[in-house]
Each structure stands twice: as structure tokens, then as C-alpha cells.
C-alpha positions as CSV (number, residue, x, y, z in Angstrom):
1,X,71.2,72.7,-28.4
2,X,74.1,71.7,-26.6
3,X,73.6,68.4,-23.7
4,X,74.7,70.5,-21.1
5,X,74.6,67.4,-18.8
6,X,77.6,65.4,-21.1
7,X,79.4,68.5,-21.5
8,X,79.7,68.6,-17.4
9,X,80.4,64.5,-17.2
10,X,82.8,65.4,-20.2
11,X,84.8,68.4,-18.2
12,X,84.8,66.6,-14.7
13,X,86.5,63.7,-16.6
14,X,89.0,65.9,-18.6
15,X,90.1,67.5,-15.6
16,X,90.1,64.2,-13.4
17,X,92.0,62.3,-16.1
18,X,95.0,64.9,-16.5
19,X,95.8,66.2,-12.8
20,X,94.3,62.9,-10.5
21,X,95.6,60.0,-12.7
22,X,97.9,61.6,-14.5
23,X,97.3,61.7,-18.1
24,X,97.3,65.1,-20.1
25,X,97.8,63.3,-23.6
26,X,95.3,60.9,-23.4
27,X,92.9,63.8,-21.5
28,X,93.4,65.7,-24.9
29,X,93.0,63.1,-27.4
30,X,89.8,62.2,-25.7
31,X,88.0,65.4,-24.8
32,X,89.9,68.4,-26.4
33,X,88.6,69.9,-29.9
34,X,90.9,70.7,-32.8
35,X,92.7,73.6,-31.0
36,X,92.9,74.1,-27.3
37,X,93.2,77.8,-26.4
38,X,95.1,78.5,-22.8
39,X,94.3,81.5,-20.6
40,X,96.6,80.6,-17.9
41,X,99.5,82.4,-17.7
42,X,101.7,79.5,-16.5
43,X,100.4,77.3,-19.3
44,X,101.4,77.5,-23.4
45,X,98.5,77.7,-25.4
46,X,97.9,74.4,-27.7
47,X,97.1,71.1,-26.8
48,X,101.3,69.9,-26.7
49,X,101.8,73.1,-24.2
50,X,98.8,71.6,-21.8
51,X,100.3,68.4,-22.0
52,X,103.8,69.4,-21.5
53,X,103.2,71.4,-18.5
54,X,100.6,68.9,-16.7
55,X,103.1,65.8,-17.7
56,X,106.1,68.2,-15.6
57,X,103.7,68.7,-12.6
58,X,102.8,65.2,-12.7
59,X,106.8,64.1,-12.0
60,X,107.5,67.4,-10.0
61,X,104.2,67.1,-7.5
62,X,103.4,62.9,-7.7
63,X,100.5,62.6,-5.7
64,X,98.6,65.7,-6.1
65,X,95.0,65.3,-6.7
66,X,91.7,67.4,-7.1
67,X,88.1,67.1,-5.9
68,X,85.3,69.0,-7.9
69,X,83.0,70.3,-5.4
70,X,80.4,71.7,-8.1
71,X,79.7,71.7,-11.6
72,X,78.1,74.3,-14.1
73,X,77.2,74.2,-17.0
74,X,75.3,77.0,-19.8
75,X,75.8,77.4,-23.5
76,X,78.9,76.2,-24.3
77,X,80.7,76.8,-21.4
78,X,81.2,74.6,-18.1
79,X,82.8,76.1,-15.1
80,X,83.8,73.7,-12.2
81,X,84.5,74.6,-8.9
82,X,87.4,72.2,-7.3
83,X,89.9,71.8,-4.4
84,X,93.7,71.1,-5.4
85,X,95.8,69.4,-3.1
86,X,99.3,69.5,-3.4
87,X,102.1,67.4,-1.8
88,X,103.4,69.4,1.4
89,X,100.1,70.7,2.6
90,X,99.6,73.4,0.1
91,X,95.7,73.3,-1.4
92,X,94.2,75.7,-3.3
93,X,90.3,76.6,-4.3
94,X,90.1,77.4,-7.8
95,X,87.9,78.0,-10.6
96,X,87.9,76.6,-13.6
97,X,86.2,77.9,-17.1
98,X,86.3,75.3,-20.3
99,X,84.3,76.5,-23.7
100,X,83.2,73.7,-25.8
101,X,83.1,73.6,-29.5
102,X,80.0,73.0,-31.5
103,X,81.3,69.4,-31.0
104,X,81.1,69.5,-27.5
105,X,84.9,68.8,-27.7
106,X,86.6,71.4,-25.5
107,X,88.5,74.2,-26.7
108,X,89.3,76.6,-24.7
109,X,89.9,77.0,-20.5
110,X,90.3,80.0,-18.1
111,X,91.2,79.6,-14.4
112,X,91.3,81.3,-11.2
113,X,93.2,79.8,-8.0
114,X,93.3,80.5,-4.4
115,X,95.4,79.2,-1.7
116,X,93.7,78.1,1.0
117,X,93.8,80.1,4.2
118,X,95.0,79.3,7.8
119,X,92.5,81.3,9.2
120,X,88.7,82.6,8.3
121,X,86.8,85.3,9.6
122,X,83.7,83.1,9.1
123,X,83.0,79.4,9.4
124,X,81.8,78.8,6.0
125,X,84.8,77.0,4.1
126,X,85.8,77.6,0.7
127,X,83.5,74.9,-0.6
């Protein structure tokens, strides 16, 4: 049975490690399985695409940064719920899906983003 609990700390501190401080290589060398399979579109599948393109955002957009608001975590998935913001204003909710490997190492992510609105027809935020 999987610690569901590590695989959350695990994800939080993949995620933190490669867009907050900046470090994709050293994110995958510590928490990425043998293979790392890439939903998003804007991303090459494998662990060098992943690093390539989060090493270009970290010199195109220094400073951006993310805050996970929430944490999931069942069978061998772990979703997190975070809020990306960029340099210039622009921030984003998004959604983001990692499976784990029998390891617990992660191998696999999905992601859904969200600019942020100007305006709500409610008073409930995004987070």
C-alpha cells in the first residue's frame, strides 16, 4: 500500500523545487521514476524535455513562483491544487495530476491551467 502522505510531501516538493527555486534537473533526479510521461501540450515528454522547458521559463520568467493551496492524494496518483504567478501580473489557477510508480517515484503528470479573472460573479476566489 502506497504512503499516500510521502507521496503528497514528495509532489509538493517536486513541484516547489523546479518552478519556485528553479531546479528541474535536480527536481528529476530526486523525485522522478525511470521514465517521466508528459501530458502537457507545451511540454516534451521525458525527463530532458521537462527539464529543458522548465530551465527556459526559469531565464524567460525569473521570479515566477507557485503556492499549492491543497493537496490530494489516492492510489497512486496525487493532484495538487496551486496558484502560479508570473512576472507582469499574470497568475493562473491550475491543476496538477502526477502518477507515481510502484516506487513512489513519479512518472507521469497531467495539468489544467486557468488564468485568473478580473472580475467574479461570486466572492468565493479560485482557492
Amino acid at each position: 500500500m502506497p504512503d499516500l502522505d510521502k507521496m503528497k510531501r514528495d509532489t509538493v516538493a517536486f513541484y516547489e523545487m523546479m518552478f519556485n527555486d528553479c531546479q528541474p534537473a535536480a527536481a528529476i533526479e530526486r523525485y522522478a521514476g525511470d521514465d517521466y510521461i508528459q501530458h502537457n501540450p507545451h511540454v516534451a515528454s521525458g525527463k530532458q524535455g521537462f527539464i529543458d522547458y522548465f530551465e527556459r521559463m526559469a531565464t524567460e520568467h525569473p521570479g515566477k513562483r507557485v503556492e499549492v493551496k491543497r493537496a490530494f492524494a489516492e492510489g497512486d496518483h496525487v493532484i495538487l491544487h496551486c496558484h502560479q504567478i508570473w512576472p507582469g501580473g499574470l497568475e493562473y489557477a491550475g491543476i496538477d495530476i502526477f502518477r507515481h510508480d510502484a516506487a513512489g517515484k513519479i512518472v507521469e503528470h497531467w495539468d489544467v491551467l486557468q488564468e485568473l479573472p478580473k472580475s467574479s460573479a461570486n466572492e468565493n476566489g479560485m482557492f
